[in-house]
C-alpha positions, 0 to 999 in steps of 0.5 A, spaced: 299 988 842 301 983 846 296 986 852 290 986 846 292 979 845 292 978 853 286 981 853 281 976 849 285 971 851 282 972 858 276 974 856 275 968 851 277 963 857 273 967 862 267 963 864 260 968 867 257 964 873 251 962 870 255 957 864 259 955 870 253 952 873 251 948 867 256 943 868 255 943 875 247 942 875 249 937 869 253 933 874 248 933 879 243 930 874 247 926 872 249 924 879 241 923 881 240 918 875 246 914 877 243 914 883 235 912 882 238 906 877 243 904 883 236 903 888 232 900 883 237 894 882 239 894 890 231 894 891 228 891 886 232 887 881 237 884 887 232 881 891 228 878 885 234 875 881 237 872 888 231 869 890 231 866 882 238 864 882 238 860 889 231 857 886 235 854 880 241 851 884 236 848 888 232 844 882 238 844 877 245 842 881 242 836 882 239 834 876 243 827 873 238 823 868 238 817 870 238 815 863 245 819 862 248 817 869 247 810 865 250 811 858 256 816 861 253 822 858 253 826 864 261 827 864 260 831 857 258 838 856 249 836 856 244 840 857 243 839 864 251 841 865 249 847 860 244 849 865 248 849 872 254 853 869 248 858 867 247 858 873 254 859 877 255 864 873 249 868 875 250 866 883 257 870 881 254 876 879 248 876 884 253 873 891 258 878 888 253 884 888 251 881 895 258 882 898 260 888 895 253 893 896 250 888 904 255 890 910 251 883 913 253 878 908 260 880 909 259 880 916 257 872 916 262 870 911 268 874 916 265 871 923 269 864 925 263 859 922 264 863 915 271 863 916 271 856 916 268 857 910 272 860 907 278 856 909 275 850 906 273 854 899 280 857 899 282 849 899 278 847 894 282 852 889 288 849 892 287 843 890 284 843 883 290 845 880 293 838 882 287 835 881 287 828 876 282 833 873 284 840 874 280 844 870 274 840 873 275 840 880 276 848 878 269 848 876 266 845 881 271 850 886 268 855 882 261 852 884 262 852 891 264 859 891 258 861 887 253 856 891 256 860 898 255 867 896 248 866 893 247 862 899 249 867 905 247 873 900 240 869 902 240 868 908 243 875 910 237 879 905 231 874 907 232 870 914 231 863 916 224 863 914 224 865 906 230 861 906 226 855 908 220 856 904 224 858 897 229 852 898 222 848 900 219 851 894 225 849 890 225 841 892 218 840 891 219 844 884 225 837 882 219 832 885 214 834 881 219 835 874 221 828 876 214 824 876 212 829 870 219 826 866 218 820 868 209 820 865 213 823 859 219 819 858 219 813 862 225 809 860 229 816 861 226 816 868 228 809 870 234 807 872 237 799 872 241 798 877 246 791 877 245 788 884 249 782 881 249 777 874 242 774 876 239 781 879 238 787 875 232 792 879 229 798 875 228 804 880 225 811 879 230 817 878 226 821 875 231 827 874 237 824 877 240 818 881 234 814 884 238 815 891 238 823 889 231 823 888 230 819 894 233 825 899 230 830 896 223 827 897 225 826 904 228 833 905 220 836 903 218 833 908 223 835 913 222 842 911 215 842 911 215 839 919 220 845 919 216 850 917 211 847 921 214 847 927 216 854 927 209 856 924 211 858 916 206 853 915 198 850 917 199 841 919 194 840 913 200 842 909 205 836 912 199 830 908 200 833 901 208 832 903 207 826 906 203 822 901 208 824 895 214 824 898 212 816 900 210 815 893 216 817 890 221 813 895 216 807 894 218 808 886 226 809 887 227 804 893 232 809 897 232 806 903 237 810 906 234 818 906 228 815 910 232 813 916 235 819 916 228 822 915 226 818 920 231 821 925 231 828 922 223 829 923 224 826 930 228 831 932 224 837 929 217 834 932 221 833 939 217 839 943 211 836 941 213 829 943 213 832 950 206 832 951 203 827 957 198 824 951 204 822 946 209 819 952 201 815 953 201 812 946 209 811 945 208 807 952 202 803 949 205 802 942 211 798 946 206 794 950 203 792 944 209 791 940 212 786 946 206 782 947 206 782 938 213 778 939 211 773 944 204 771 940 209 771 933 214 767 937 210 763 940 206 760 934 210 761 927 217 763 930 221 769 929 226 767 924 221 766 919 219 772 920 226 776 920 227 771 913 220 775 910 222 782 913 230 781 909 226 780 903 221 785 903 227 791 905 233 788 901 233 789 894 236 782 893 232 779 899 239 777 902 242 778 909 249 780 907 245 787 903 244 788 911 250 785 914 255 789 909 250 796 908 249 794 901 257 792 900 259 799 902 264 797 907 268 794 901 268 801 898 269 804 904 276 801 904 277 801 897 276 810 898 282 809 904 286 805 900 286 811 895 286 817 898 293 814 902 295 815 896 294 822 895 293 824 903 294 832 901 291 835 896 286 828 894 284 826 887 280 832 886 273 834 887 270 832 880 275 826 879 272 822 885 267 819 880 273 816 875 277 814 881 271 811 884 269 807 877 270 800 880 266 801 887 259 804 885 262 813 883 264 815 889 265 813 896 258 813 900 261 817 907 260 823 909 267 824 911 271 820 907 268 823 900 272 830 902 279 826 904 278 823 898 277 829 893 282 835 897 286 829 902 285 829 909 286 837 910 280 838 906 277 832 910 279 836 917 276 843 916 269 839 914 270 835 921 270 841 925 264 846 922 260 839 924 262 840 931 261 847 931 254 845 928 253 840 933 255 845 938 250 849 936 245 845 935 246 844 943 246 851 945 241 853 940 234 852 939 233 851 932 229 846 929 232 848 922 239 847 925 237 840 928 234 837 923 238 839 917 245 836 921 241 830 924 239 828 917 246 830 914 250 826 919 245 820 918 245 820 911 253 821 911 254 814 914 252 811 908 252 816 903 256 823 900 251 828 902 255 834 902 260 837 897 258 834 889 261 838 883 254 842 882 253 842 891 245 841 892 240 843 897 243 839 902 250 843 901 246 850 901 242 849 907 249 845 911 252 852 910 246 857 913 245 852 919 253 853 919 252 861 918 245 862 923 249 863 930 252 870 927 245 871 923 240 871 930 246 875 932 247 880 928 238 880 928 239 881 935 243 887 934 240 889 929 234 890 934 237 894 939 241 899 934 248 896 933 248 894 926 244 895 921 237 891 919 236 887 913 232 893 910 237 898 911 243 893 910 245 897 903 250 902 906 255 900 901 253 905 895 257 907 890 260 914 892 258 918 886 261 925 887 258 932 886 265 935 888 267 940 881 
């Protein structure tokens, strides 16, 4: 009896080879599916959703309408805040994607420049929590961390040249938003600014502050010089860029971009600048600026000249808007006097605007805006990735890199360039200048077989096994 029972219970659990292999063939299938899925996000949707995601944070995160700058609106949950949390969360996804499946954007972020990154990220979380404003210096740590992985993930997948031309691309999208709000809703494209009980100016903001608006039309046209120069683009492109940026910076009367635009495209067009009929025209250019002052000495005198000159440049037509840099040395000590008062862990990224409440929202430097907002730690680290950038401006030749840091360290004496709760376009491109050096490694490892090219780069996939 027992034998019987032993018997079909073996010939019941026995399975023949062939229904053995259906499970089997079914694994296989299934594995294959899961593999066709995994390629069609890694090589279509990854690229497209990227490029769409660093697009938005380019044209969004500096979006602050100047009408709700003026009413306050802009600290509450708007629509334009709606719209650059949407897109932090899809630069989470997409640079976490970024991270996880490409060796290179791991390889970026582990070198020392990206280590230098990382280190001033990991600070920013640090101090959030004692933050005057802990849950927003969070989100905007948050932020920082989506903007540096979508960024890496970019300059990783795509090279210097797609990210000039996306990031372009993105810029000339917010200056034409601008001009279009402005001939939809004027008075939301006007910004009145104060200068005093008896001045009050009106100047275009268009889509945000009018000096934002003022930087971003000063870096198209830095980028269309750059992308000229490293042959992305025709000269014919540069008159378009040009006369648009000039119009708007008429319109917002930002004064400050174009300096360091000036500055900026002097060093990108410094190869050309070489030429023996250039060094002929500046030459006589200088003769006949000399000769010029001594006509205008000799005759009207400079003083009244120099009296004109400070009317036209100023917005109030006083020399003290020149001598005091539009009362910024008088922010400037007012920001010092706050931050030795929280010297390590700062006030905290997005409270900066409420300490800086009484001296025009924040501290309009380079280097004392980071004191402010992470104490003097935070400040350290973003001193030293600008050395390492001006080092390797030295050591390199790369337009994007010099034109990007002298415009930054122009603008950065009298503005907070870098580093806002939402980081622009001038963040981004600030972290793959700091990035590049291990990129234009990593291109020319890549060229003689050491690591992987960007074409390949996708090494990291799911192991889907068929072991049974």
């Amino acid at each position: 009896m027992s034998s019987a029972f032993a018997n079909s219970r073996s010939r019941s659990f026995t399975t023949s080879p062939r229904a053995a292999a259906v499970p089997q063939e079914r694994r296989v299938e299934q594995t294959k599916q899961s593999l066709d899925l995994f390629a069609f996000m890694d090589l279509l949707v990854f690229p497209i959703a990227l490029q769409f995601c660093y697009i938005g944070m380019v044209f969004g995160n500096n979006i602050d309408v100047a009408k709700e700058i003026q009413t306050g609106a802009q600290s509450t949950l708007t629509f334009q805040i709606l719209l650059k949390l949407v897109f932090v969360a899809i630069g989470l996804v997409i640079g976490g994607w970024g991270w996880w499946y490409r060796q290179r954007v791991r390889a970026l972020l582990t070198s020392l420049p990206g280590t230098m990154i990382l280190a001033l990220l990991a600070w920013h979380f640090v101090t959030s929590p004692m933050a005057m404003s802990a849950f927003k210096s969070f989100i905007a740590a948050v932020s920082f961390l989506s903007i540096v992985l979508v960024t890496t993930s970019m300059l990783a997948c795509f090279g210097v040249r797609r990210l000039v031309m996306t990031t372009l691309f993105g810029i000339i999208l917010y200056v034409l938003g601008s001009i279009v709000l402005y001939a939809v809703s004027p008075e939301m494209a006007t910004f009145k600014e104060v200068m005093n009980r008896f001045v009050t100016i009106e100047r275009f903001g268009g889509l945000a502050h009018p000096n934002m608006l003022g930087k971003y039309a000063v870096m198209m046209v830095l980028l269309t010089m750059i992308a000229i120069g490293d042959g992305y683009l025709d000269w014919k492109w540069s008159v378009p860029s040009i006369l648009l940026a000039a119009g708007v910076l008429v319109a917002c009367l930002s004064r400050t971009p174009v300096i360091a635009g000036v500055a900026a495209c002097g060093i990108v067009m410094a190869p050309i600048l070489r030429k023996r009929e250039t060094y002929l025209a500046i030459a006589g250019c200088m003769i006949a600026g000399l000769i010029g002052f001594v006509i205008v000495e000799s005759t009207i005198g400079f003083d009244f000249v120099a009296e004109k000159l400070i009317a036209k440049v100023t917005k109030t037509g006083s020399a003290e808007e020149v001598t005091t840099v539009t009362g910024r040395t008088d922010i400037w000590k007012y920001s010092l006097a706050r931050s030795a008062e929280r010297p390590i862990f700062g006030w905290g990224s997005a409270s900066t605007a409420v300490v800086m409440e009484d001296m025009s929202g924040h501290s309009h430097n380079l280097i004392l805006h980071p004191i402010l907002a992470m104490g003097f730690p935070g400040g350290a680290l973003v001193i030293v990735i600008l050395l390492m950038n001006l080092v390797n401006a030295i050591r390199m030749d790369s337009l994007l890199l010099r034109g990007v840091l002298v415009f930054t360290l122009v603008l950065g004496m009298v503005e907070s360039p870098l580093l806002g709760s939402f980081p622009d376009g001038l963040t981004i491109l600030w972290i793959a200048i700091t990035l590049l050096p291990i990129l234009l490694i990593l291109d020319k490892q890549a060229d003689r077989g050491l690591v992987n090219s960007p074409a390949v780069d996708n090494v990291h996939r799911p192991n889907f096994s068929t072991a049974t």
